[in-house]
ROSE-4610 file (N, C-alpha, C; in Angstrom, 1 decimal, always signed):
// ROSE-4610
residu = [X/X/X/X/X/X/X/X/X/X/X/X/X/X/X/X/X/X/X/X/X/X/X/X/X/X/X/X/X/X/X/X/X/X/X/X/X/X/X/X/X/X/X/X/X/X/X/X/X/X/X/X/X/X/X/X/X/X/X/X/X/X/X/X/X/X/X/X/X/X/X/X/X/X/X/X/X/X/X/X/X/X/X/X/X/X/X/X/X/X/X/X/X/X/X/X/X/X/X/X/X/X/X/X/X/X/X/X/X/X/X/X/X/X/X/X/X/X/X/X/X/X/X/X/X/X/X/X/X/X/X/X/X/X/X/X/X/X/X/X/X/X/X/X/X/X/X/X/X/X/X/X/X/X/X/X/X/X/X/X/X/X/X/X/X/X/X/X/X/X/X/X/X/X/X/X/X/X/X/X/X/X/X/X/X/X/X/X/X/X/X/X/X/X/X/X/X/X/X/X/X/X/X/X/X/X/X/X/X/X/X/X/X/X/X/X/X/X/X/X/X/X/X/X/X/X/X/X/X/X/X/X/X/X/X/X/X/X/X/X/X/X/X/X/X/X/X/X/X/X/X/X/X/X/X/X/X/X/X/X/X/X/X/X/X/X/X/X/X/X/X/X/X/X/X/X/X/X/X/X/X/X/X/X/X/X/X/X/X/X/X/X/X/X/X/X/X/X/X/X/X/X/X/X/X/X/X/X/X/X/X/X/X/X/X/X/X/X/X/X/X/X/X/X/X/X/X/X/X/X/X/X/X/X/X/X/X/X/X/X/X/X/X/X/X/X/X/X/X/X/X/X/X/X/X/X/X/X/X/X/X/X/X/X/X/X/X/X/X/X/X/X/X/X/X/X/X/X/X/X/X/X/X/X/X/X/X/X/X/X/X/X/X/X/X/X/X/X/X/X/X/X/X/X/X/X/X/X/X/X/X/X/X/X/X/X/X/X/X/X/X/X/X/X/X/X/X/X/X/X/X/X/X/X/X/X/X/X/X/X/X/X/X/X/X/X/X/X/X/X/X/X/X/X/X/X/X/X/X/X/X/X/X/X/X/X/X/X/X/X/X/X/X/X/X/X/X]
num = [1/1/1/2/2/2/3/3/3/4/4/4/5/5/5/6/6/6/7/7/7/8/8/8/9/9/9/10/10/10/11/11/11/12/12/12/13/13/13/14/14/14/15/15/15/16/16/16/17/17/17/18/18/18/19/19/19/20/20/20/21/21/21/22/22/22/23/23/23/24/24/24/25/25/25/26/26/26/27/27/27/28/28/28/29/29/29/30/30/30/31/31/31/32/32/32/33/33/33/34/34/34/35/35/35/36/36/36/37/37/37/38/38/38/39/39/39/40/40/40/41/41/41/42/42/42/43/43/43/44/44/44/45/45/45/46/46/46/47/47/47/48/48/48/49/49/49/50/50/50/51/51/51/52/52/52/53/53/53/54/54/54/55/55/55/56/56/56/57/57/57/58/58/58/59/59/59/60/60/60/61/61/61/62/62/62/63/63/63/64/64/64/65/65/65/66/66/66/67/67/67/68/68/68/69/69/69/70/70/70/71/71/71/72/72/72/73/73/73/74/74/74/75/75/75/76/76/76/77/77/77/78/78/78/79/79/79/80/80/80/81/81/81/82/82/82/83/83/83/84/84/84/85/85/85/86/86/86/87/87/87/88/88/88/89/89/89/90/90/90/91/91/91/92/92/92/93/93/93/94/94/94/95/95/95/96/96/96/97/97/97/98/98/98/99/99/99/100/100/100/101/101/101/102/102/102/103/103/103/104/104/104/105/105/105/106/106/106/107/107/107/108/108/108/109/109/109/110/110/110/111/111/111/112/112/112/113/113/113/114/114/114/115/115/115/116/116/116/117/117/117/118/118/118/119/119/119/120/120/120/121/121/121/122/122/122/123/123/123/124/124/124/125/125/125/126/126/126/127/127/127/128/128/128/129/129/129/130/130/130/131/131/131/132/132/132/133/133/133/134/134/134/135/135/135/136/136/136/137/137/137/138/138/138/139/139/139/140/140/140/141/141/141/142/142/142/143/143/143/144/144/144/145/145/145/146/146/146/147/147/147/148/148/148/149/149/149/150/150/150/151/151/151/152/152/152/153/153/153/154/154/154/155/155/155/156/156/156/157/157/157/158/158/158/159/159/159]
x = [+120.4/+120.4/+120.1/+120.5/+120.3/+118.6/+118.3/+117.1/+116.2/+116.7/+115.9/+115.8/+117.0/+117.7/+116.9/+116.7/+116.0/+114.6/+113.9/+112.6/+112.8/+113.8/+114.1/+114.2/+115.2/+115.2/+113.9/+113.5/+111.8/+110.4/+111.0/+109.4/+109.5/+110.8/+111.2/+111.0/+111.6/+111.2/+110.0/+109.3/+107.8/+106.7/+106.9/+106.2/+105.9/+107.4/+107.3/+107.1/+106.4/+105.3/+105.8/+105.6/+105.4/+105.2/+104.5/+103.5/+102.5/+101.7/+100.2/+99.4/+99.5/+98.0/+96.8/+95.8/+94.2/+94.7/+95.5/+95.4/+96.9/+98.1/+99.1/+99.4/+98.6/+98.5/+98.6/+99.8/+100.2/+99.3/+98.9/+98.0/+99.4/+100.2/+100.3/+100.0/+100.7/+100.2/+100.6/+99.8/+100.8/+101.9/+102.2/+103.8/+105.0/+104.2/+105.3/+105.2/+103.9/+104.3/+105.0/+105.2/+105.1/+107.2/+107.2/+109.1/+109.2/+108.7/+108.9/+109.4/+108.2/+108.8/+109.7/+110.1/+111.2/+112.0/+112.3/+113.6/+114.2/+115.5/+116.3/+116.2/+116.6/+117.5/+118.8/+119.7/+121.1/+121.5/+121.0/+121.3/+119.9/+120.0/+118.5/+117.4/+116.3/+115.0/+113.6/+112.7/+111.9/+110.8/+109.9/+108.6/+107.7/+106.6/+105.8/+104.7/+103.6/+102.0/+101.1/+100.1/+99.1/+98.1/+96.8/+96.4/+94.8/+93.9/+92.7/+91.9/+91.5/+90.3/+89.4/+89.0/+87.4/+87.7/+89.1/+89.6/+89.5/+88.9/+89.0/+90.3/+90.8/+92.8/+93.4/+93.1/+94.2/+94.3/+93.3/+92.9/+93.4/+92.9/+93.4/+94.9/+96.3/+97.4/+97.9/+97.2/+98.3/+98.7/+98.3/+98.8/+100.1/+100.2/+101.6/+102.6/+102.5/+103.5/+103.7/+102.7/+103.4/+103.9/+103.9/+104.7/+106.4/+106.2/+107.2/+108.5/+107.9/+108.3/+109.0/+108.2/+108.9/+110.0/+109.5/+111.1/+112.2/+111.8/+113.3/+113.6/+112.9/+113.8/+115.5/+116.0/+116.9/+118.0/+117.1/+117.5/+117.3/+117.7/+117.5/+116.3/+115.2/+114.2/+113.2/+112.4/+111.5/+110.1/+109.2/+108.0/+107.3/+106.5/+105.8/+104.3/+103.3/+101.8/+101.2/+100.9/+100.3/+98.2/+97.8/+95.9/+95.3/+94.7/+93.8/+92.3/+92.0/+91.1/+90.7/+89.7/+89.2/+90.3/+89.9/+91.0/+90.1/+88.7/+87.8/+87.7/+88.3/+88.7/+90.3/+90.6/+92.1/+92.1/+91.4/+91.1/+90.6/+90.0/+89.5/+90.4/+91.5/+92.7/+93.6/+94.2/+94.8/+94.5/+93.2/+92.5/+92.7/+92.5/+92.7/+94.4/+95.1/+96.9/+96.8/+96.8/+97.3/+96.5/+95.1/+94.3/+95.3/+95.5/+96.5/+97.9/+98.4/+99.7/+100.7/+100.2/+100.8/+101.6/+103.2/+104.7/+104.8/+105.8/+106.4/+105.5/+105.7/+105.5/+104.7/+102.8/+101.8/+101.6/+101.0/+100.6/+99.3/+98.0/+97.3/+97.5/+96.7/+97.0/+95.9/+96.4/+95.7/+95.2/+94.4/+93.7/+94.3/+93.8/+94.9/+93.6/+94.5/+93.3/+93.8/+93.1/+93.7/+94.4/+93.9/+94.2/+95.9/+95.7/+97.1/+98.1/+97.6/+98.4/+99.2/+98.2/+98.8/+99.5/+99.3/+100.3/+101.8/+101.4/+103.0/+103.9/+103.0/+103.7/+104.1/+103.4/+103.7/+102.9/+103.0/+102.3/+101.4/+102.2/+101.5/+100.9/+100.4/+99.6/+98.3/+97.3/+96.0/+95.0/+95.5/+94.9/+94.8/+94.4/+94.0/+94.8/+94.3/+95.2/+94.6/+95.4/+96.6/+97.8/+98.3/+100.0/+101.3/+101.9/+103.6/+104.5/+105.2/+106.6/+107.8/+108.6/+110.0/+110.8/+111.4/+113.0/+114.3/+115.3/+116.5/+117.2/+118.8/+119.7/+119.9/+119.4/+119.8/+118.5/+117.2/+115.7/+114.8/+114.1/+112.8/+111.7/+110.6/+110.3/+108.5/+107.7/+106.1/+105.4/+104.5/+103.1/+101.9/+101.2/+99.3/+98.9/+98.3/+97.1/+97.5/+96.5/+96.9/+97.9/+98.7/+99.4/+98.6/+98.6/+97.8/+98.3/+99.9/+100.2/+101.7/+101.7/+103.2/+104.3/+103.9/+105.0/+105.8/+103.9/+104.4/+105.0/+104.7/+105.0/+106.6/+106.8/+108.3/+109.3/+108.9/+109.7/+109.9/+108.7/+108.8/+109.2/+109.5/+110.3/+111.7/+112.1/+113.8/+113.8/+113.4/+113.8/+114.2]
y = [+120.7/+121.1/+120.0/+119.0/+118.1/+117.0/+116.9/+117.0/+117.6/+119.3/+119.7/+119.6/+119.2/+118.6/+117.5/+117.0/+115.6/+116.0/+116.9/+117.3/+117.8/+118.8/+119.5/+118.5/+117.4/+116.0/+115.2/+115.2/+114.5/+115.0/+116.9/+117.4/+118.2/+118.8/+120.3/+121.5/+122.5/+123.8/+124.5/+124.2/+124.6/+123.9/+122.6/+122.1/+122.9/+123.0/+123.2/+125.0/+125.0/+125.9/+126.1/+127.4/+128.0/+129.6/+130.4/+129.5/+129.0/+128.2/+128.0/+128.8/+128.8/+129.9/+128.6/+129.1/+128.4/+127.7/+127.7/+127.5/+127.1/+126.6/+126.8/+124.9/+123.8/+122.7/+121.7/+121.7/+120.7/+119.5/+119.0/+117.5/+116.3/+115.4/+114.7/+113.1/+112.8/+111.5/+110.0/+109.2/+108.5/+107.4/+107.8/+106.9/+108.2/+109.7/+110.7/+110.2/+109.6/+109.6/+108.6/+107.2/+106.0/+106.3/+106.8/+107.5/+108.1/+108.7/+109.6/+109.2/+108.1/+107.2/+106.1/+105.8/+104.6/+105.2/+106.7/+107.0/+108.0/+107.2/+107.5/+108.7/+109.9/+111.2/+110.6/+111.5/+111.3/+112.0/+112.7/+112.9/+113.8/+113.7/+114.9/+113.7/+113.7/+112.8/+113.3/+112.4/+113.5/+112.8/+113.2/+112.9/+113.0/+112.3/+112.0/+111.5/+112.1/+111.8/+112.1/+110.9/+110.8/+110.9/+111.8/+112.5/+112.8/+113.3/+114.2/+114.9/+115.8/+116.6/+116.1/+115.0/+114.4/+113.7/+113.0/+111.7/+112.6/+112.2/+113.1/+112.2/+111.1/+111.0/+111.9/+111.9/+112.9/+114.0/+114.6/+116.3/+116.5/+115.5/+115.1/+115.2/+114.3/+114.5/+115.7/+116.4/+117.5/+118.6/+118.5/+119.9/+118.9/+117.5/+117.4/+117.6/+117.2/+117.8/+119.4/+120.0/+121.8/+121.9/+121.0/+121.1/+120.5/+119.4/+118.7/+119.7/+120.2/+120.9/+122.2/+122.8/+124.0/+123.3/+122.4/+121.6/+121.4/+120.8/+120.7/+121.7/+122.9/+124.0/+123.5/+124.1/+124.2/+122.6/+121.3/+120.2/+120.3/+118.8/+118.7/+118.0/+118.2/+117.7/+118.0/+117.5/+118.0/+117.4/+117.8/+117.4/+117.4/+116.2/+116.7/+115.8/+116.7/+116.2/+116.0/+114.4/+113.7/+114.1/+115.1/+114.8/+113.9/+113.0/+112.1/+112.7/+114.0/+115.0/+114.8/+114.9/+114.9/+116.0/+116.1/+117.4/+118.2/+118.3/+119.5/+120.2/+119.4/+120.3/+121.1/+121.6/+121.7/+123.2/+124.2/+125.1/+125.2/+123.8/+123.8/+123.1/+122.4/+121.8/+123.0/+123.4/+125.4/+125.8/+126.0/+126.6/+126.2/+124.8/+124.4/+124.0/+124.3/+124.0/+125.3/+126.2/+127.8/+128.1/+127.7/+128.2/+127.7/+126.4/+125.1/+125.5/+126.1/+126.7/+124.7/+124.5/+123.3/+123.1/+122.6/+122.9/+122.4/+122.5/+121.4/+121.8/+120.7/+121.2/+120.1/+120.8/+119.7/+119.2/+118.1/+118.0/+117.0/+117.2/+116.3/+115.2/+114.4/+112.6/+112.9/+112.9/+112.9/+111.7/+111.2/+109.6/+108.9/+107.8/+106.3/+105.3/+104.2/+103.3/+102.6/+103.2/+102.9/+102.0/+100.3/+99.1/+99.1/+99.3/+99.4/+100.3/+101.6/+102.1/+101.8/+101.7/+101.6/+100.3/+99.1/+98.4/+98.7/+99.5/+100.0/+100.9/+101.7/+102.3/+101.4/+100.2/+99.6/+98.0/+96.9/+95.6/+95.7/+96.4/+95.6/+97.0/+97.9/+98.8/+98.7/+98.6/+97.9/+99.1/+100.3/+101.3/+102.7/+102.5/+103.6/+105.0/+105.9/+107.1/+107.3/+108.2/+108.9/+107.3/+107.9/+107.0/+107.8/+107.3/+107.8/+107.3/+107.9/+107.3/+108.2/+107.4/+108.5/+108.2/+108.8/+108.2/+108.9/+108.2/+108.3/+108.2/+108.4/+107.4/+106.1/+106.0/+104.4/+104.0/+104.1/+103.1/+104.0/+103.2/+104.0/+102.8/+103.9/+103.6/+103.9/+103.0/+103.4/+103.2/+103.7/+104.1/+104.0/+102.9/+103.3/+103.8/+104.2/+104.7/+106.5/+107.1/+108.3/+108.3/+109.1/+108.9/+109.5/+108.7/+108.7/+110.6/+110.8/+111.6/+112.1/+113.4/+114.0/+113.1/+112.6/+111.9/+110.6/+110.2/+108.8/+109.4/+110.5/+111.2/+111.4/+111.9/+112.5/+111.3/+110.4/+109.2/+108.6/+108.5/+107.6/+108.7/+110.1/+110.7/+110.5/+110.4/+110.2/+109.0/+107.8/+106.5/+106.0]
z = [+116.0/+114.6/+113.7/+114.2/+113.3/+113.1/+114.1/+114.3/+113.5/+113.5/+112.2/+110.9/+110.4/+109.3/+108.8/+109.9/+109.8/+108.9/+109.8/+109.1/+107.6/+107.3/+106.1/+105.4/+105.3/+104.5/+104.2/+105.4/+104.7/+104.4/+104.6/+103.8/+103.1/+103.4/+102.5/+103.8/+103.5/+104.9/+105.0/+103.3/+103.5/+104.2/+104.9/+105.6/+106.9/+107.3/+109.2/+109.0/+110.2/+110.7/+112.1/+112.1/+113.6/+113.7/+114.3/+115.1/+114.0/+115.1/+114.1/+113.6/+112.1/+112.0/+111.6/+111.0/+110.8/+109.3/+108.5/+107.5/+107.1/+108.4/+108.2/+108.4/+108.9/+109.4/+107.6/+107.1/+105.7/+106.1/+105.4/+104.9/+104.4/+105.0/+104.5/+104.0/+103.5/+102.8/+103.7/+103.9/+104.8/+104.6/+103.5/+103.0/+103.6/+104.0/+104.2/+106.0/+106.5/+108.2/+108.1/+107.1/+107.9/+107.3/+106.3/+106.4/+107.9/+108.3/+109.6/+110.3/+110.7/+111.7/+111.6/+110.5/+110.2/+110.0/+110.9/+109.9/+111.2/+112.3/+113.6/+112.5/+113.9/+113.9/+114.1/+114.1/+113.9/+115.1/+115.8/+117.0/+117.9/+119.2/+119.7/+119.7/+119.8/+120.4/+119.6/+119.0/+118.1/+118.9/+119.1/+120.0/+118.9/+118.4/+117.3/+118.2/+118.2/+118.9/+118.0/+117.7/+117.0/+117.4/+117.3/+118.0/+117.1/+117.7/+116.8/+118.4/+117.8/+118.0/+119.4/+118.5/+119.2/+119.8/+120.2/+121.0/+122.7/+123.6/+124.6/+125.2/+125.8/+126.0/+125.6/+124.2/+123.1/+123.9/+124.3/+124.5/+125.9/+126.6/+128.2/+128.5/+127.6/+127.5/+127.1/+126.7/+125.6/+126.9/+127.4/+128.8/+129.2/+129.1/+130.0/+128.2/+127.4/+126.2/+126.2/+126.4/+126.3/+127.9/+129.0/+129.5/+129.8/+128.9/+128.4/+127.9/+127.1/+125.8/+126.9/+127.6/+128.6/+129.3/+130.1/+130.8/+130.3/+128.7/+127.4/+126.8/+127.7/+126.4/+126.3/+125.4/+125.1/+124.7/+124.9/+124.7/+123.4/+122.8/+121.2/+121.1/+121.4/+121.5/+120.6/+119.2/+118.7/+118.7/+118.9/+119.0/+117.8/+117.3/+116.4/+116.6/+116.1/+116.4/+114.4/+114.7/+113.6/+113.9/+113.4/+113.7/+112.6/+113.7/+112.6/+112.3/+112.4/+111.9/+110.7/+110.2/+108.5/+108.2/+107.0/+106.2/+106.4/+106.5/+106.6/+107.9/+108.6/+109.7/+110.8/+109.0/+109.5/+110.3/+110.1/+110.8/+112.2/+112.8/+114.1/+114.5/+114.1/+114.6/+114.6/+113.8/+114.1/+115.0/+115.4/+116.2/+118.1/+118.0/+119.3/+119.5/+118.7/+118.4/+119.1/+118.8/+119.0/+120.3/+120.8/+121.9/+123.1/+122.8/+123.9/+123.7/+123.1/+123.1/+123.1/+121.7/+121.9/+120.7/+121.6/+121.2/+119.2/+118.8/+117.8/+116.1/+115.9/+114.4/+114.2/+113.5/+113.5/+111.8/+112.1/+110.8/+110.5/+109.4/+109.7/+108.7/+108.1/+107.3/+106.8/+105.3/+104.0/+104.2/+103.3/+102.6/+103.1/+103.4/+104.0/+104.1/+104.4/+104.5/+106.3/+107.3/+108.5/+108.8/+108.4/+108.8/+108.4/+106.9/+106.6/+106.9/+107.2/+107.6/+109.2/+109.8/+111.3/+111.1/+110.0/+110.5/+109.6/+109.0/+108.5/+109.7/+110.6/+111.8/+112.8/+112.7/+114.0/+114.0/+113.6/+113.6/+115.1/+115.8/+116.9/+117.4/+116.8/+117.4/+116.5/+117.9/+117.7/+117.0/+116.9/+116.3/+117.1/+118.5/+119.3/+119.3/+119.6/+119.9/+120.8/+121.7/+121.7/+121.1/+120.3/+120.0/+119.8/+120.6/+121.1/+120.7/+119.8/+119.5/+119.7/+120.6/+120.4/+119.6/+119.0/+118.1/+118.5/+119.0/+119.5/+118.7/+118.2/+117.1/+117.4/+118.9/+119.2/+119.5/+118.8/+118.5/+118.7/+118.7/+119.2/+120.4/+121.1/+122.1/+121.7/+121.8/+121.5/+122.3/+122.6/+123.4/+122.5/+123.3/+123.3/+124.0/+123.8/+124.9/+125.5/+126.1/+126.7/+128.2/+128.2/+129.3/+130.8/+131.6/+132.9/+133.8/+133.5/+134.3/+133.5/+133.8/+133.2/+133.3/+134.8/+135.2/+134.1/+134.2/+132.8/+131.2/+131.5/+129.6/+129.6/+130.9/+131.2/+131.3/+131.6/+132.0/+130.5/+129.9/+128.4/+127.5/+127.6/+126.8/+126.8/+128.4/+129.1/+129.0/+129.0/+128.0/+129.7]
């Protein structure tokens, strides 16, 4: 529960969404991701993957997260998907969110200027997606690149 709290604190309840509709995917700004991620849960594990459309890794991984997500039922586990999608394509991101039955609460990234942004998520992330971050109350744990196998997704979720 608190977990969710977490989200209610940093968007309001009109953000989060479920299920996906075509027009339900909030645009935020990236001073609202780069809070996101600097900011532990207080209890439960938040999974944050950054992610688009046209990245084929990105599209490659996502079948082991909606399986992730079935294994944790009932854990305190929340998933959330960051698309680096233009904003003009927030309907064909709805679209493949809801076709892929893919878990958690999405969102895409208004205007930013990439360089700076990624190094506000992370100095030492070189840019690429798929990018993984978990957050625990005791740190957090990040990923480049796509994950090779469930196996690797499942393991760097369980820390």
């Amino acid at each position: 529960m608190r977990t969710f709290k977490f989200f209610l604190l940093l968007f309001g309840s009109g953000f989060l969404t479920s299920p996906v509709q075509a027009q339900d995917i909030p645009m935020l700004s990236s001073d609202s991701v780069v809070r996101m991620v600097n900011r532990l849960p207080d209890s439960g594990t938040v999974v944050i993957n950054f992610w688009a459309t046209w990245c084929g890794p990105c599209v490659h991984e996502m079948p082991f997260f909606v399986k992730a997500d079935t294994m944790l039922n009932g854990e305190q586990v929340t998933f959330v998907f960051v698309s680096f999608d233009p904003g003009s394509s927030m309907k064909q991101v709805a679209k493949f969110v809801k076709k892929n039955g893919i878990p958690g609460t999405h969102f895409m990234i208004g205007n930013y200027n990439m360089s700076e942004f990624i190094d506000q998520i992370d100095p030492k992330w070189e840019g690429g997606i798929p990018y993984t971050i978990v957050l625990t109350p005791e740190g957090n744990r990040r990923h480049e690149g796509a994950f090779a196998t469930f196996s690797d997704l499942w393991h760097f979720i369980r820390g």
